[in-house]
MMTF fields as JSON, N, C-alpha, C and O atoms, coordinates in Angstrom:
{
  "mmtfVersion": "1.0.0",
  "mmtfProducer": "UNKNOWN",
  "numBonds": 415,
  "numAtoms": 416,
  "numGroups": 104,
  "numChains": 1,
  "numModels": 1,
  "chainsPerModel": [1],
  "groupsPerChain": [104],
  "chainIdList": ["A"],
  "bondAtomList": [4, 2, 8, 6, 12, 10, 16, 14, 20, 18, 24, 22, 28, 26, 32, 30, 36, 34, 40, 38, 44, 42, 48, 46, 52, 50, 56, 54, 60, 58, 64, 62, 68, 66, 72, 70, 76, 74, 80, 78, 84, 82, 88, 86, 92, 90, 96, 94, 100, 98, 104, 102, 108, 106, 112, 110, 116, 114, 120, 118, 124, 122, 128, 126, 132, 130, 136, 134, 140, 138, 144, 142, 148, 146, 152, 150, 156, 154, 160, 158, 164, 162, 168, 166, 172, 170, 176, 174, 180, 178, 184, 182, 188, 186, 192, 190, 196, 194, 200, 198, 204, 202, 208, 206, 212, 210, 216, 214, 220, 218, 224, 222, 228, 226, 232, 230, 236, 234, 240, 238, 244, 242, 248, 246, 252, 250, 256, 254, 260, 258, 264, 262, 268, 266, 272, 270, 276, 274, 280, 278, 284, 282, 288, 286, 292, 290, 296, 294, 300, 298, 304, 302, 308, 306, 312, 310, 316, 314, 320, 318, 324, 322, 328, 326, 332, 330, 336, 334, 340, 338, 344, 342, 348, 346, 352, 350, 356, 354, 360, 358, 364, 362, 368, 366, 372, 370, 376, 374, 380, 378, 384, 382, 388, 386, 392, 390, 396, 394, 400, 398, 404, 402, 408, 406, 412, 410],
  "bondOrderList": [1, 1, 1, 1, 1, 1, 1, 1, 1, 1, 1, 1, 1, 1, 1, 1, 1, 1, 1, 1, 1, 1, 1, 1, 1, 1, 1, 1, 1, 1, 1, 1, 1, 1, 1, 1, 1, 1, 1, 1, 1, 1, 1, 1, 1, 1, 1, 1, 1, 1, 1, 1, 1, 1, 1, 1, 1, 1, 1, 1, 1, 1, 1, 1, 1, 1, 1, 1, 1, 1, 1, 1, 1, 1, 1, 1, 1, 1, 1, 1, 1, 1, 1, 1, 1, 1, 1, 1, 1, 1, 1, 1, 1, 1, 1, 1, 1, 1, 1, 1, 1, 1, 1],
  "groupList": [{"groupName": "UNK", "atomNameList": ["N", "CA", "C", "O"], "elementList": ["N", "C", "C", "O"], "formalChargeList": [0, 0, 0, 0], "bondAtomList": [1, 0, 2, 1, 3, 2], "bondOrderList": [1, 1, 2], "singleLetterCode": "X", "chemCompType": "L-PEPTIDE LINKING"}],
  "groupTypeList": [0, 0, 0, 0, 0, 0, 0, 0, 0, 0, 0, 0, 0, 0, 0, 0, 0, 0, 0, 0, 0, 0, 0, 0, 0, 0, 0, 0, 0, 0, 0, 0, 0, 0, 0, 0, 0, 0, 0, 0, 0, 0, 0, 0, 0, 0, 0, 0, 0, 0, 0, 0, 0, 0, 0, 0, 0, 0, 0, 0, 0, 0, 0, 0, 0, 0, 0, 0, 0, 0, 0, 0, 0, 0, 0, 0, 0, 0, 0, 0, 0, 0, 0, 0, 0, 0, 0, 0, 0, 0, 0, 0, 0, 0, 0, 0, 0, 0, 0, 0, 0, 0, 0, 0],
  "groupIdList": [1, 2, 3, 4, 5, 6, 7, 8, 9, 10, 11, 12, 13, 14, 15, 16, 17, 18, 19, 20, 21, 22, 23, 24, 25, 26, 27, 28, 29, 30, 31, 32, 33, 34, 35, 36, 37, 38, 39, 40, 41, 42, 43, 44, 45, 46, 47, 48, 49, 50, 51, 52, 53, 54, 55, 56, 57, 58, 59, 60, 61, 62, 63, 64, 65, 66, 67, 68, 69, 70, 71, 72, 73, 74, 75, 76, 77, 78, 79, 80, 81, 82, 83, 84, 85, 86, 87, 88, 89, 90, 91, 92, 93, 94, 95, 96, 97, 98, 99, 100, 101, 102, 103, 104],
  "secStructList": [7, 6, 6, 6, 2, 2, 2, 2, 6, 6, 2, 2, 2, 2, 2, 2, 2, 2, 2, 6, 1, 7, 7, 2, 2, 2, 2, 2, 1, 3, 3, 3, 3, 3, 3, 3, 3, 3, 7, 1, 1, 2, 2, 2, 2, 2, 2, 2, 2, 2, 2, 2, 2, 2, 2, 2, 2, 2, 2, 2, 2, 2, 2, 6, 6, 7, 7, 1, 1, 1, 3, 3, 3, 7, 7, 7, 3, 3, 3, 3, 3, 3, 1, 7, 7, 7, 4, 4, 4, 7, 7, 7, 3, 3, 3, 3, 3, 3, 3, 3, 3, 3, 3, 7],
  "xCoordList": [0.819, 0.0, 0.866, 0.548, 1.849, 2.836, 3.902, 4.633, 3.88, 4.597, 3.957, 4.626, 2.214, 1.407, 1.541, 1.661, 1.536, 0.813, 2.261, 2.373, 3.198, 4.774, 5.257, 6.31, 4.639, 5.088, 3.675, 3.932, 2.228, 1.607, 1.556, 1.004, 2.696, 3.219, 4.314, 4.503, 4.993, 6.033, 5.995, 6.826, 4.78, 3.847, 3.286, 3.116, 3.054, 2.046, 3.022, 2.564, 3.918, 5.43, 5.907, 6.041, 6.302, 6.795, 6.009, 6.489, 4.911, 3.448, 3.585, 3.29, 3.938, 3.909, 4.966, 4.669, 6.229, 7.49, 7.442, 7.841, 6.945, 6.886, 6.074, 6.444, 5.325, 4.243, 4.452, 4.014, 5.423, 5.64, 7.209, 7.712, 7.62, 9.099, 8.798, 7.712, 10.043, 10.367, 10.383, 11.383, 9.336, 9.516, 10.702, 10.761, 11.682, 12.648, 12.047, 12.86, 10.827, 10.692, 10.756, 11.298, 10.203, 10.355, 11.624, 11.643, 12.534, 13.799, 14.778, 15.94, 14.573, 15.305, 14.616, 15.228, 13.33, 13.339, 13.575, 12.835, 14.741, 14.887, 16.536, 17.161, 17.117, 18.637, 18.673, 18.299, 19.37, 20.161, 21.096, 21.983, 21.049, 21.722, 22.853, 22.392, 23.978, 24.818, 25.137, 25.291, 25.534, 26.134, 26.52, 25.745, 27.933, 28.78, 29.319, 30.055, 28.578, 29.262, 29.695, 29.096, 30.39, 31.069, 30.81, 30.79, 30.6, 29.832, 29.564, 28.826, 29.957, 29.923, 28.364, 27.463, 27.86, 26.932, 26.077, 26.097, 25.379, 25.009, 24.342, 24.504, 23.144, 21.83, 21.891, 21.063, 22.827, 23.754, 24.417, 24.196, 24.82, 25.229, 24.252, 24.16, 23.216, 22.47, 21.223, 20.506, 21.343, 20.479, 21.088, 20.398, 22.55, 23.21, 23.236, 22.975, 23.636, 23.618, 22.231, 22.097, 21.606, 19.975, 19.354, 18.326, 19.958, 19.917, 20.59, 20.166, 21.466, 22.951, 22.497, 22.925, 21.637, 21.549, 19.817, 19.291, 19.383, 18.271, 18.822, 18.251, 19.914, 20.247, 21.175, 21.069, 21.828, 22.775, 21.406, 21.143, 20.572, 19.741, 18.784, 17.955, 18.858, 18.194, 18.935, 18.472, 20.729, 21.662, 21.742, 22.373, 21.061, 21.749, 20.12, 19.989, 19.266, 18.015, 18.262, 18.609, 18.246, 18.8, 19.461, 19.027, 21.047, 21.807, 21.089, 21.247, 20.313, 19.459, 18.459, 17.813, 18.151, 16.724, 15.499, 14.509, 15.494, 14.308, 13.757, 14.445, 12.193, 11.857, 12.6, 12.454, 13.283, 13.89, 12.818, 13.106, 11.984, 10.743, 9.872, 8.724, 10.08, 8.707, 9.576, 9.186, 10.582, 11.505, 10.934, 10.664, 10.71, 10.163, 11.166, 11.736, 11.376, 12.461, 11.742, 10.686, 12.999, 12.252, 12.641, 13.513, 12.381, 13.257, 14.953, 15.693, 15.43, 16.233, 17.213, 16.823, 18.208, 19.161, 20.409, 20.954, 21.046, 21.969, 23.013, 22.565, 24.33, 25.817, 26.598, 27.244, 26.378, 27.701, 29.025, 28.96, 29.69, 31.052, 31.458, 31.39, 32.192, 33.184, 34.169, 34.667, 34.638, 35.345, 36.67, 37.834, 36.314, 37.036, 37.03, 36.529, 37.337, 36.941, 37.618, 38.522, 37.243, 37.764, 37.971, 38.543, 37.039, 36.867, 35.836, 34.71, 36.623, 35.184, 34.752, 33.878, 35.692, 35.292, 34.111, 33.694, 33.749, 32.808, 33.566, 34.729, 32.666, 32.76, 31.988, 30.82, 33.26, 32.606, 32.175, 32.615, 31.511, 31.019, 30.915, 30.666, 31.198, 30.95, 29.94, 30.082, 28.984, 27.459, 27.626, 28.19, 26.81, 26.713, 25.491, 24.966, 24.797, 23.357, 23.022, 23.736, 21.745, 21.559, 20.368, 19.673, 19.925, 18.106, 18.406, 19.538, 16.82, 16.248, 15.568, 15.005, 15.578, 14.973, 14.127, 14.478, 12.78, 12.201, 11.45, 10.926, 11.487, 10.184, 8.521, 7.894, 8.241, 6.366, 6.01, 4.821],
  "yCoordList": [-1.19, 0.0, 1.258, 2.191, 1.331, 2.484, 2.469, 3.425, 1.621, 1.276, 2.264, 3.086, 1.955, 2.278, 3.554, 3.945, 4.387, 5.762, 6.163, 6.692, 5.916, 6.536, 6.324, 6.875, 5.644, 5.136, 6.546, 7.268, 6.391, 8.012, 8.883, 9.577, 9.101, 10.651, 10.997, 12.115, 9.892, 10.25, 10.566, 11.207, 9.934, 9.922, 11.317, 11.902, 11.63, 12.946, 13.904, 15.045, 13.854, 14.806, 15.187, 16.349, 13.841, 13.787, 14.237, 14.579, 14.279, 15.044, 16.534, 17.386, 16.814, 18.356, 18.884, 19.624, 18.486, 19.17, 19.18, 20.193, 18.027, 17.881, 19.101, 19.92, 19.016, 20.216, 21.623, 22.427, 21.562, 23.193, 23.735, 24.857, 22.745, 22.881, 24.053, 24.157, 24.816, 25.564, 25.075, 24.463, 25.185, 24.642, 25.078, 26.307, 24.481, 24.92, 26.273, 27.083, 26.347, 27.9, 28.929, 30.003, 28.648, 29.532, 29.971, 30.84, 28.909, 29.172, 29.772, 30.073, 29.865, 30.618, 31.934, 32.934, 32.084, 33.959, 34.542, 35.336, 33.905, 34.239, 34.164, 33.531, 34.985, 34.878, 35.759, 36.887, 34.58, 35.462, 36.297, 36.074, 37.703, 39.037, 38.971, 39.001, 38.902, 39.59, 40.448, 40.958, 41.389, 42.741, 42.904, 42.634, 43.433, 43.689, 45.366, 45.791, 46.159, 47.577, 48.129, 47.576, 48.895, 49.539, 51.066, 51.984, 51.261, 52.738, 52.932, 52.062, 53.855, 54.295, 53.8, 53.997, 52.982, 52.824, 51.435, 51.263, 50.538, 49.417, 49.733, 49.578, 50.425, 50.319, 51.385, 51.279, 52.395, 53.025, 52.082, 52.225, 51.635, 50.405, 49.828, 50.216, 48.815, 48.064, 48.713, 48.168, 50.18, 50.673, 51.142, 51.459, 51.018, 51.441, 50.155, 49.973, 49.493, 48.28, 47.523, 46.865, 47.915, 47.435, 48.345, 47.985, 49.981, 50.411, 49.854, 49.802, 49.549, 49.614, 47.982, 47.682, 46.606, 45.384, 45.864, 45.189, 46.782, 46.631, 47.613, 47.724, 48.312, 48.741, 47.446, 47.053, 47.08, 45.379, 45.047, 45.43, 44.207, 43.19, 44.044, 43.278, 45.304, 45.308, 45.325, 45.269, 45.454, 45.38, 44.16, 43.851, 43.318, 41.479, 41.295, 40.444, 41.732, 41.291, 41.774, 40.935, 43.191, 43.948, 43.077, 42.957, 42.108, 41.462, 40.196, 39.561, 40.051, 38.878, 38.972, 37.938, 39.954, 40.304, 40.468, 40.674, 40.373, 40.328, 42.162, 43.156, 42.075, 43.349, 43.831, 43.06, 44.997, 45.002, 46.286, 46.88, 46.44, 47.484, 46.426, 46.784, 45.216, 44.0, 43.131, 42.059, 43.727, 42.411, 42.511, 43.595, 41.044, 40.838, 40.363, 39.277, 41.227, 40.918, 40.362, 40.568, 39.209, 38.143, 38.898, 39.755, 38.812, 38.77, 38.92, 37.942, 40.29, 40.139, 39.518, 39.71, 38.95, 38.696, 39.51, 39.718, 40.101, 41.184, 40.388, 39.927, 40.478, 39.785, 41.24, 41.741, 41.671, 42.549, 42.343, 41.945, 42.622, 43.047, 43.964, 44.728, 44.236, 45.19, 45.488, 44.399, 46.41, 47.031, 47.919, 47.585, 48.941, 49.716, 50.448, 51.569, 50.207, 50.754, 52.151, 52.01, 53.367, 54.548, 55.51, 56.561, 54.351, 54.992, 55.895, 55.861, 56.772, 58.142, 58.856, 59.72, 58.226, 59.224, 58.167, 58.466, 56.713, 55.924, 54.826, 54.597, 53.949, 52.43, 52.343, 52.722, 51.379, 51.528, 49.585, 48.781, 49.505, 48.253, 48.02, 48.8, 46.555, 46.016, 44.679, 43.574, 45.199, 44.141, 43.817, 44.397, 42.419, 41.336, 41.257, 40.76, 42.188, 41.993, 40.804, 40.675, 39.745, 39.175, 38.931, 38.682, 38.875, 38.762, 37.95, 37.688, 37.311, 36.491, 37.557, 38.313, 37.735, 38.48, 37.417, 36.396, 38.161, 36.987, 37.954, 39.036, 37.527, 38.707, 38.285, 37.366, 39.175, 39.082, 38.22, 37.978],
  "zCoordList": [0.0, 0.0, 0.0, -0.738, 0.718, 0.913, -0.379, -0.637, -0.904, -2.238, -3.443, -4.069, -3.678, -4.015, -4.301, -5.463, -3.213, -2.554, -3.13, -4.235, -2.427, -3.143, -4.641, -4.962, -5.491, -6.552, -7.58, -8.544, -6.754, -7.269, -7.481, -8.334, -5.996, -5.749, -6.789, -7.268, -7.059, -7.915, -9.485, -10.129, -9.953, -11.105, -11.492, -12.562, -10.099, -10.266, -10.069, -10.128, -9.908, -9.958, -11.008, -11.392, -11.735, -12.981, -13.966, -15.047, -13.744, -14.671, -14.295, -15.133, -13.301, -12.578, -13.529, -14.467, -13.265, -13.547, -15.34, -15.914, -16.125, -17.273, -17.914, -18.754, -17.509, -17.622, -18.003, -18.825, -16.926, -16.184, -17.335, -17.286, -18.136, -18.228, -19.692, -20.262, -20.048, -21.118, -22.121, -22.497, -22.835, -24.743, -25.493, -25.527, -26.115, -26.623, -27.739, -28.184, -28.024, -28.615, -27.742, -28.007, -26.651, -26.166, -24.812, -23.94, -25.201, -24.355, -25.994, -25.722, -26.83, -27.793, -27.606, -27.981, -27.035, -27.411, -25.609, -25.028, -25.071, -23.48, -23.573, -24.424, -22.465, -22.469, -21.136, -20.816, -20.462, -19.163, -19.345, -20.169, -18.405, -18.76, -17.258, -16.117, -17.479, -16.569, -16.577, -17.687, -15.147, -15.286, -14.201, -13.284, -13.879, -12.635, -12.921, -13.811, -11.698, -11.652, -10.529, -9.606, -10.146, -9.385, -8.935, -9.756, -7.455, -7.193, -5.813, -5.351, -4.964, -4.26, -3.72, -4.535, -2.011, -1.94, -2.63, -3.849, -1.754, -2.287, -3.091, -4.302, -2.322, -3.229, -4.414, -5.319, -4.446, -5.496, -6.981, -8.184, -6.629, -7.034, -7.618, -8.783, -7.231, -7.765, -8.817, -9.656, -8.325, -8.761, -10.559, -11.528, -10.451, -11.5, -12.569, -13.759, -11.602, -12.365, -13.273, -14.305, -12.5, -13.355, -14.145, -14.718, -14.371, -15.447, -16.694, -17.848, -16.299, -17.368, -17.654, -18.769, -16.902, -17.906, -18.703, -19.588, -18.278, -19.46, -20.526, -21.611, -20.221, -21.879, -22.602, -23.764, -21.857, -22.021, -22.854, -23.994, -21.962, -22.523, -24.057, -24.549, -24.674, -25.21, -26.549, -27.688, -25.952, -27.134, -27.585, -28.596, -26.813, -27.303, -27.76, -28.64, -27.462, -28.503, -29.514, -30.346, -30.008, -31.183, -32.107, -33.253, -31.486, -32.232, -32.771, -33.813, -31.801, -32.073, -33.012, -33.184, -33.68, -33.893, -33.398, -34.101, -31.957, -31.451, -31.38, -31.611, -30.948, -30.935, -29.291, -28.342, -29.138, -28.094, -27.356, -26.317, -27.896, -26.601, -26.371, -26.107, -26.394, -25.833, -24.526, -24.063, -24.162, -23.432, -22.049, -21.531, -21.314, -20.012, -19.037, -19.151, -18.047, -17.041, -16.148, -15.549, -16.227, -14.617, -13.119, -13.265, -12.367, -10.855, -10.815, -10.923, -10.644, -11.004, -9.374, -8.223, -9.691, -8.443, -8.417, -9.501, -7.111, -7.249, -5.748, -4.698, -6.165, -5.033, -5.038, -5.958, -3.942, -3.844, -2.532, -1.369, -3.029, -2.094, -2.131, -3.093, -0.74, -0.727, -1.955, -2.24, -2.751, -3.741, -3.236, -3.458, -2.618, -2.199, -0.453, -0.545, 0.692, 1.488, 2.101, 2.925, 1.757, 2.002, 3.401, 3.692, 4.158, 5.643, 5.414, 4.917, 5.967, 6.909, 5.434, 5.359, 4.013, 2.7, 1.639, 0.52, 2.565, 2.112, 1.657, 1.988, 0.655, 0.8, -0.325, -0.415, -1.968, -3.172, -2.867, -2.046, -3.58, -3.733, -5.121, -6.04, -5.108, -6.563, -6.53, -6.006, -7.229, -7.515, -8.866, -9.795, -8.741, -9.974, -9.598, -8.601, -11.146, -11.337, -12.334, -13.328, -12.068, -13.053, -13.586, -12.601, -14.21, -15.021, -15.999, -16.405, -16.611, -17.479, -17.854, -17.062, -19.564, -20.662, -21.634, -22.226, -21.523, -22.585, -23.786, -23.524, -24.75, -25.446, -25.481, -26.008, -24.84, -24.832, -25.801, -26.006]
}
């Protein structure tokens, strides 16, 4: 019976995840964007940086051909460290922004 019930669950998993997965069409009109910048201030920083990958990401659709005013940014994720520490004159940091670009 517990064989059963575990051998269902796993069935109905493999139906879940199958389901849910990226059609190779539509993992060709998507591309992960990196971008690492440098700037006085974290959220300075990140805030620079996620300007500077949606002009990135709209140069690599462009190359691509895609329409680059339709692009959909996922969640983007942001790593910073220490860069430079200046004392009492501040503290530069360097962030690695990253996003998924897809076109509408």
């Amino acid at each position: 019976m517990l064989r059963m019930l575990f051998l269902s669950a796993l069935i109905a998993g493999v139906v879940a995840v199958s389901t849910s997965l990226v059609t190779p069409a539509e993992a060709a009109r998507c591309t992960r964007a990196p971008l690492s910048d440098i700037a006085f201030g974290k959220e300075e920083t990140i805030k620079q940086a996620l300007s500077k990958l949606d002009d990135y990401a709209k140069r690599i659709a462009k190359e691509r051909g895609w329409p680059s005013d339709n692009l959909a940014r996922s969640r983007e994720t942001s790593e910073c460290e220490v860069f430079l520490n200046l004392g009492p004159f501040g503290t530069e940091y360097k962030c690695l922004v990253t996003a998924t670009y897809c076109v509408r």
